[in-house]
N, C-alpha and C positions, 0 to 999 in steps of 0.2 A: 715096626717102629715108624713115626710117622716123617717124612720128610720135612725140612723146615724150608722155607720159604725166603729167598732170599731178598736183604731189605732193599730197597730204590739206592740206597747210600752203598750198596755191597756192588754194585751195575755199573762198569764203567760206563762211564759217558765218553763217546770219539767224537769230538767236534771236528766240525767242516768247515772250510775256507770263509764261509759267511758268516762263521762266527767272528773272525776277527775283523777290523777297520782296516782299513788302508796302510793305516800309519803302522801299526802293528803289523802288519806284512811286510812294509817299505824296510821296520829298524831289525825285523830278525834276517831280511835279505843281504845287511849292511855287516849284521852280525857275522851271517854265515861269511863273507868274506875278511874275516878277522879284524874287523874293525873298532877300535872304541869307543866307546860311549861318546867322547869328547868329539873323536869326527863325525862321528855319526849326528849328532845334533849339529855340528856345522852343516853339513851337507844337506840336511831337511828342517833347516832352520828351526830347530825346536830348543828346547834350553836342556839343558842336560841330565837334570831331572825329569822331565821329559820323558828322557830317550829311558832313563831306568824302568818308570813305570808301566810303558809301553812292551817292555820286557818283561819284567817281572807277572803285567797279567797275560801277554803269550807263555810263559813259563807255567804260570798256574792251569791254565788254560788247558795248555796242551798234555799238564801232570808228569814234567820232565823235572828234573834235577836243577839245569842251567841253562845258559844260552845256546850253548854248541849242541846239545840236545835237543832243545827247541829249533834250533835252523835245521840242525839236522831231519826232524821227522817234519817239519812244514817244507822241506824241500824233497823229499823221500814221497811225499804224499802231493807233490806238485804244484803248490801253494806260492812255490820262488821263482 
């Protein structure tokens, strides 16, 4: 039987710290210490929407669930 070949899409991808920006390091490091969105955009002056999308594509990014997920393994992986 022939083995099948598995697709580029079936492969996870592990991204590496140079995949992210700065700011997307700065807001999951903010996360990781339980912070919300609200202070977190005070604190790195960004608007607060901002701070979501900056989240949301380390979230995708990283193929976690949530925030705490994502701080968790960008801090697990030495990123924070």
């Amino acid at each position: 039987m022939p083995r099948s070949v598995p697709r580029t899409t079936d492969i996870p991808v592990i991204p590496h710290q140079r995949d992210f920006c700065q700011h997307e390091r700065d807001v999951l490091r903010l996360a990781a210490e339980g912070l919300p969105n609200s202070e977190i955009a005070a604190r790195l002056h960004l608007a607060e929407g901002t701070v979501r999308n900056y989240l949301s594509t380390a979230i995708t990014k990283l193929g976690v669930r949530n925030r705490i997920e994502a701080a968790r393994v960008a801090r697990d992986r030495g990123w924070l």
